[in-house]
C-alpha positions in Angstrom: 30.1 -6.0 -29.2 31.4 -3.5 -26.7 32.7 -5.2 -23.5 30.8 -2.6 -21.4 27.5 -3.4 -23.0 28.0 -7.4 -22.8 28.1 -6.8 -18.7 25.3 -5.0 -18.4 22.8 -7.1 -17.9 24.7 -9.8 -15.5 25.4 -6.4 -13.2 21.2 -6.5 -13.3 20.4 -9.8 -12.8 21.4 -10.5 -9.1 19.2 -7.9 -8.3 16.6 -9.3 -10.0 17.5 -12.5 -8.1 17.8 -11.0 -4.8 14.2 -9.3 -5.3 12.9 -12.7 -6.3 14.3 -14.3 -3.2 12.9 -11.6 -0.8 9.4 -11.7 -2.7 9.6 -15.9 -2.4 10.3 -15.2 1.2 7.7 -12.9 2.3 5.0 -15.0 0.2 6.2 -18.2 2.3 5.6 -16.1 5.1 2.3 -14.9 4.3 1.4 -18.3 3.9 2.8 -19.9 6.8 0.6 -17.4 8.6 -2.4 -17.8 6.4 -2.0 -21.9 7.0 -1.5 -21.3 10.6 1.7 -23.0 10.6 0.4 -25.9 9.6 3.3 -28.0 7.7 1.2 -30.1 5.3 0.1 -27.1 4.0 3.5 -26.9 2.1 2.7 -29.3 -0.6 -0.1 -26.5 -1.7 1.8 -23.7 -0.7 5.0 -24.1 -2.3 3.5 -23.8 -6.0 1.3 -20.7 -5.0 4.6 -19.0 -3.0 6.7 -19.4 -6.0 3.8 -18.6 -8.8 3.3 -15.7 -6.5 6.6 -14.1 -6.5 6.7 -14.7 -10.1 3.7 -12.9 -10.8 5.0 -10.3 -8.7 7.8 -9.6 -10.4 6.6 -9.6 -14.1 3.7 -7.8 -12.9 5.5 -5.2 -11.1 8.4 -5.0 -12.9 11.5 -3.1 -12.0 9.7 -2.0 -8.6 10.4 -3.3 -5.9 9.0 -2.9 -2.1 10.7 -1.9 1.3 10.2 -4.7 3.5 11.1 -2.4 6.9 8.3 0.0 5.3 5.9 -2.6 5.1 6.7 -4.2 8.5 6.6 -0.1 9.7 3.0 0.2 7.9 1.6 -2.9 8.9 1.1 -2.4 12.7 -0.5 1.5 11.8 -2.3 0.2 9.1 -4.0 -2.6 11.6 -4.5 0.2 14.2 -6.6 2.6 11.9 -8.4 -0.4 11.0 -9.9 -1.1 14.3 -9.8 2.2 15.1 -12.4 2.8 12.2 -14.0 -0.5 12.5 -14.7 0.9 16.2 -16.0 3.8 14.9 -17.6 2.3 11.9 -19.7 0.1 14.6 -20.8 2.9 17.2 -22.4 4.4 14.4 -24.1 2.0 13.5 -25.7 0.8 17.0 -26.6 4.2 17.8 -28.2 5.9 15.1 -28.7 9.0 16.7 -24.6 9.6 15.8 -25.0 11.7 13.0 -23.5 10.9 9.8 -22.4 13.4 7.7 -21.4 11.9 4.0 -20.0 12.9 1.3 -16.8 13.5 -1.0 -13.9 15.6 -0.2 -11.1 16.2 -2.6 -7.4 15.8 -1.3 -4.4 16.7 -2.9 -1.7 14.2 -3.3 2.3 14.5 -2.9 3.6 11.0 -3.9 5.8 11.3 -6.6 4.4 7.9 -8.9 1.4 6.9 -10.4 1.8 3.2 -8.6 2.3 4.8 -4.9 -1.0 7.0 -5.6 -2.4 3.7 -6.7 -2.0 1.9 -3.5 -2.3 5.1 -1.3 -6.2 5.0 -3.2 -6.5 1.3 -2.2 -5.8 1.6 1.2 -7.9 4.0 2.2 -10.7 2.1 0.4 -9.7 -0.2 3.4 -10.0 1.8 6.0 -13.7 1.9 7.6 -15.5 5.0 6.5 -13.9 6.1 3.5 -13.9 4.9 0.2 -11.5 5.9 -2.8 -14.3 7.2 -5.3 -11.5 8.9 -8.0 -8.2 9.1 -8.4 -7.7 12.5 -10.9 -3.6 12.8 -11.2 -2.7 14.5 -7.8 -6.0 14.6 -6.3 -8.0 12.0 -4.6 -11.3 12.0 -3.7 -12.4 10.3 -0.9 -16.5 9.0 -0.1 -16.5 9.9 3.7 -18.9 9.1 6.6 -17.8 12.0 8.1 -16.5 14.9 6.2 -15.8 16.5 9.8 -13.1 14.4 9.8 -9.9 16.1 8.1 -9.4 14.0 5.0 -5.9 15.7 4.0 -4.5 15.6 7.7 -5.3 11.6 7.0 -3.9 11.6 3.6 -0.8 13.3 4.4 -0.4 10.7 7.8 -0.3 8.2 5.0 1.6 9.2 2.4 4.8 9.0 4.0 4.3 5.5 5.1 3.2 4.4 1.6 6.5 6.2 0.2 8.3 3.6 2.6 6.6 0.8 1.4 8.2 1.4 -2.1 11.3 3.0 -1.0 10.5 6.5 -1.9 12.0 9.2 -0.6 9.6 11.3 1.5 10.7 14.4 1.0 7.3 15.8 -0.6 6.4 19.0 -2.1 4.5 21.3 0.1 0.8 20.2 -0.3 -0.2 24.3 -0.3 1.4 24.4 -3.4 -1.2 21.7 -4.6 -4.5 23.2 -4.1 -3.1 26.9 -5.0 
């Protein structure tokens, strides 16, 4: 056997370990938060946090997420949350706001399947929108306003999804989408 070929797969496997560390870490944290800190929580905790990360990495794979995107997407994503929640709510205690619903087709610059993926799922999370297809670079979003610009919101997004899974967010130009 070649001696290039034998170390291979030890040069792969402390990054492997490193991404299981930092996906054992942010689960514990999750949970510390979840349990509110609580210490005797570990005993039920520990298991999950480590059955977790495990998960995570067969299930994922060779992918792994930026945790400085995701502690940059977290505070935006929790501020267009109650922004919409806000909104979501004044609509519905005065119903003379007029709702205009319906789907509007956006283009999509993220380069992978799995980062369209989760772009979909979060704005199924936001208040007044809901992901109703994904169709390769388009997504079409259920709106309770179609006033609202859709693509201006999708293209806000995208780049902070891209740093979520280390992407590089140098995108196409979305005009060369919808030509």
């Amino acid at each position: 056997m070649p001696a290039n070929t034998r170390h291979a797969p030890a040069a792969r496997e402390p990054a492997r370990w490193q991404d299981g560390l930092r996906r054992v870490l942010l689960f514990a944290v999750l949970w510390w938060i979840l349990a509110e800190g609580a210490v005797d929580s570990l005993v039920v905790g520990v298991p999950f946090v480590l059955l977790g990360a495990w998960l995570s990495l067969v299930l994922w794979g060779g992918r792994s997420l930026s945790l400085s995107g995701l502690a940059r997407f977290l505070p935006w994503f929790a501020y267009q949350s109650l922004a919409g929640a806000t909104d979501v709510a004044m609509r519905a205690l005065r119903p003379a706001m007029p709702l205009y619903p319906g789907l509007v087709r956006c283009c999509l610059r993220l380069p992978t399947e799995g980062s369209r993926i989760a772009l979909a799922d979060v704005v199924s999370m936001l208040p007044g929108t809901l992901s109703a297809d994904l169709d390769g670079e388009q997504l079409v979003i259920h709106a309770l306003d179609t006033r609202r610009d859709m693509q201006e919101m999708v293209t806000d997004l995208e780049p902070r999804i891209a740093a979520v899974f280390g992407l590089d967010a140098s995108f196409r130009d979305v005009a060369e989408n919808t030509a």
